[in-house]
Legacy VTK file of the C-alpha trace (Angstrom):
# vtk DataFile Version 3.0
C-alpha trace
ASCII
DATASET POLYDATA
POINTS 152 float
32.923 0.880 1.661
32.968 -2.941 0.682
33.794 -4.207 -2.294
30.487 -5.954 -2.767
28.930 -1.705 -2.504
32.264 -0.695 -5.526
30.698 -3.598 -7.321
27.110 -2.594 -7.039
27.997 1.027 -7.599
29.422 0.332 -10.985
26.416 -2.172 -11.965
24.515 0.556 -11.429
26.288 3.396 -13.156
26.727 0.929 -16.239
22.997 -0.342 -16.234
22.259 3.586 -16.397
24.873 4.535 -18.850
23.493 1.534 -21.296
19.779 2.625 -20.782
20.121 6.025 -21.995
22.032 4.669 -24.789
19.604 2.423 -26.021
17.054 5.595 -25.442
18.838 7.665 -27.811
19.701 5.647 -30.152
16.139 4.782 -30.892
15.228 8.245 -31.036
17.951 8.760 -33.362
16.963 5.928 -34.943
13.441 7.250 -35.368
14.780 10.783 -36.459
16.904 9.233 -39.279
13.963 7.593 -40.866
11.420 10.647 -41.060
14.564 12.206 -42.650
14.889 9.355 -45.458
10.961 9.451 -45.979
10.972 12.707 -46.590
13.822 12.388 -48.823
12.186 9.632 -50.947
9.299 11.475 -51.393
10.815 14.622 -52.655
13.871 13.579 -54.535
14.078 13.927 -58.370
16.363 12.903 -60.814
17.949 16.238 -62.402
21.342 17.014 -64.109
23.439 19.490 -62.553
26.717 21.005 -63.543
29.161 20.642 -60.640
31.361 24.114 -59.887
33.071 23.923 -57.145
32.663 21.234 -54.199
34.165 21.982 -50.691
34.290 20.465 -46.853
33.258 23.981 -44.804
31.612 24.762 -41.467
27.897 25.995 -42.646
27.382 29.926 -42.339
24.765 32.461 -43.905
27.540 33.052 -46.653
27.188 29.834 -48.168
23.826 28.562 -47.003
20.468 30.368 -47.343
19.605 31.835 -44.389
15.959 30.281 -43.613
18.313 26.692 -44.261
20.681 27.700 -41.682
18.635 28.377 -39.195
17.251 24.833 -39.530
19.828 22.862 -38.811
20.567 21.187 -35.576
22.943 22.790 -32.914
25.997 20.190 -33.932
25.520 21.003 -37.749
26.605 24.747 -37.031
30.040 23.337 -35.072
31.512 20.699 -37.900
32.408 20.982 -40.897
30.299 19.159 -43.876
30.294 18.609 -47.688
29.339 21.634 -49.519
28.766 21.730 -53.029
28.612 24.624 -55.516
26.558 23.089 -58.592
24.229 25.159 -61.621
20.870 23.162 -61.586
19.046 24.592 -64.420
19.262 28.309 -64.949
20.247 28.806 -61.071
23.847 28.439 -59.442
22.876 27.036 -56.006
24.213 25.349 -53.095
23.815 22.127 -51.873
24.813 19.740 -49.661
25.513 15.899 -49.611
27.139 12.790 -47.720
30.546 12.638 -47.979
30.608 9.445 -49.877
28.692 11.012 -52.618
30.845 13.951 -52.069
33.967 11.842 -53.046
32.764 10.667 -56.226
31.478 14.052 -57.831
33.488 15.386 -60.615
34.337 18.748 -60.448
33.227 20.688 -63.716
31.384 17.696 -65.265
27.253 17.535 -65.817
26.152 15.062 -63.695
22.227 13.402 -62.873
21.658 13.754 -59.304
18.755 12.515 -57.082
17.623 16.234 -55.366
15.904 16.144 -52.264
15.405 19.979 -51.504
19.254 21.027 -51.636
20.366 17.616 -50.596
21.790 15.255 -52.973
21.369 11.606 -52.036
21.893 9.884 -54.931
24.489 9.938 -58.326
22.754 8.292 -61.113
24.763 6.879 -64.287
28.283 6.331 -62.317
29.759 3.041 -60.724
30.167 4.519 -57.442
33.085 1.899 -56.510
35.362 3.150 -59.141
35.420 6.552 -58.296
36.148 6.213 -55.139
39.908 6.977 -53.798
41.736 3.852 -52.632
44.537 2.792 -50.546
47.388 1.236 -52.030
46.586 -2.177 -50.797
42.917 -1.991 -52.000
44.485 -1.030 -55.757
46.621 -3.755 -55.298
44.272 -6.783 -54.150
41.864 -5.563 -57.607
44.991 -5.329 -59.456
45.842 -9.072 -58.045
42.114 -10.254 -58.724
42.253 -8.719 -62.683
45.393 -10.716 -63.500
44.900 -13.925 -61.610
42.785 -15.251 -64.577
45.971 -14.266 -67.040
48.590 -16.308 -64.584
49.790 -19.354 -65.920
48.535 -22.464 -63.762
LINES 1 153
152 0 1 2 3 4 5 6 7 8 9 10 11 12 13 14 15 16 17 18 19 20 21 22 23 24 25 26 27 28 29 30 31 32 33 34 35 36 37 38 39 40 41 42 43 44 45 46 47 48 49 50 51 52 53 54 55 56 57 58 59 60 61 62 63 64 65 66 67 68 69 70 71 72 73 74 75 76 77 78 79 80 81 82 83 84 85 86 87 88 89 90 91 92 93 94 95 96 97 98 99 100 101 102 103 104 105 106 107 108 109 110 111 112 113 114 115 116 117 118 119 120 121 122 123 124 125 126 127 128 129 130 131 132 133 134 135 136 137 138 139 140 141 142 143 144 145 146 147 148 149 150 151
């Protein structure tokens, strides 16, 4: 083999590799956005008391079972935000992204945007605050809240 055939070969495999890329990303893409319209149409704003919150492989233990069965292939492998919570008269369990999952207090009332058992929105909390932060992010806002009270 030439090198001019190596070359070819590769601009090939890479042409291939970045075409079914692109292909899967778009269906991804496509699936991601049905998801978030269905979300938006069935969300509602309702307060929920938040028990116990946890990062746990989904099983038929902590799931309903006609839920479980739903989800994709990958969902069953890693582990995701779980969240124990009382909406209403019912303790149920629900799930959420993790940045969401960050900012939930644990035994506080909270109003949540439901989707189904999906939360996808926190209503009523400054979502930045809450959030943990490095050291250097505390100190760069710590730096930008007293720069105003340095003497010039």
């Amino acid at each position: 083999m030439q090198l001019s055939d190596i070359i070819l070969l590769v601009a090939i495999i890479v042409a291939v590799v970045i075409g079914l890329m692109i292909y899967f990303g778009r269906k991804s893409y496509a699936k991601s956005l049905e998801a978030q319209s269905f979300i938006n149409q069935y969300k509602m704003v309702t307060p929920i008391l938040v028990i116990d919150k946890r990062f746990e492989k989904p099983s038929t233990k902590n799931l309903p079972k006609n839920i479980y069965e739903k989800l994709p292939k990958a969902a069953h492998i890693r582990k995701m935000p779980i969240v124990k919570a009382k909406v209403g008269p019912q303790i149920l369990t629900l799930m959420c992204d993790k940045n969401i999952y960050d900012v939930l207090p644990v035994k506080k009332t909270v109003k949540v945007e439901l989707a189904g058992i999906y939360i996808s929105h926190v209503i009523g909390m400054n979502l930045e605050d809450k959030k943990k932060k490095t050291v250097g992010q505390k100190l760069s806002l710590w730096l930008k809240k007293n720069q105003n009270n340095m003497p010039k």
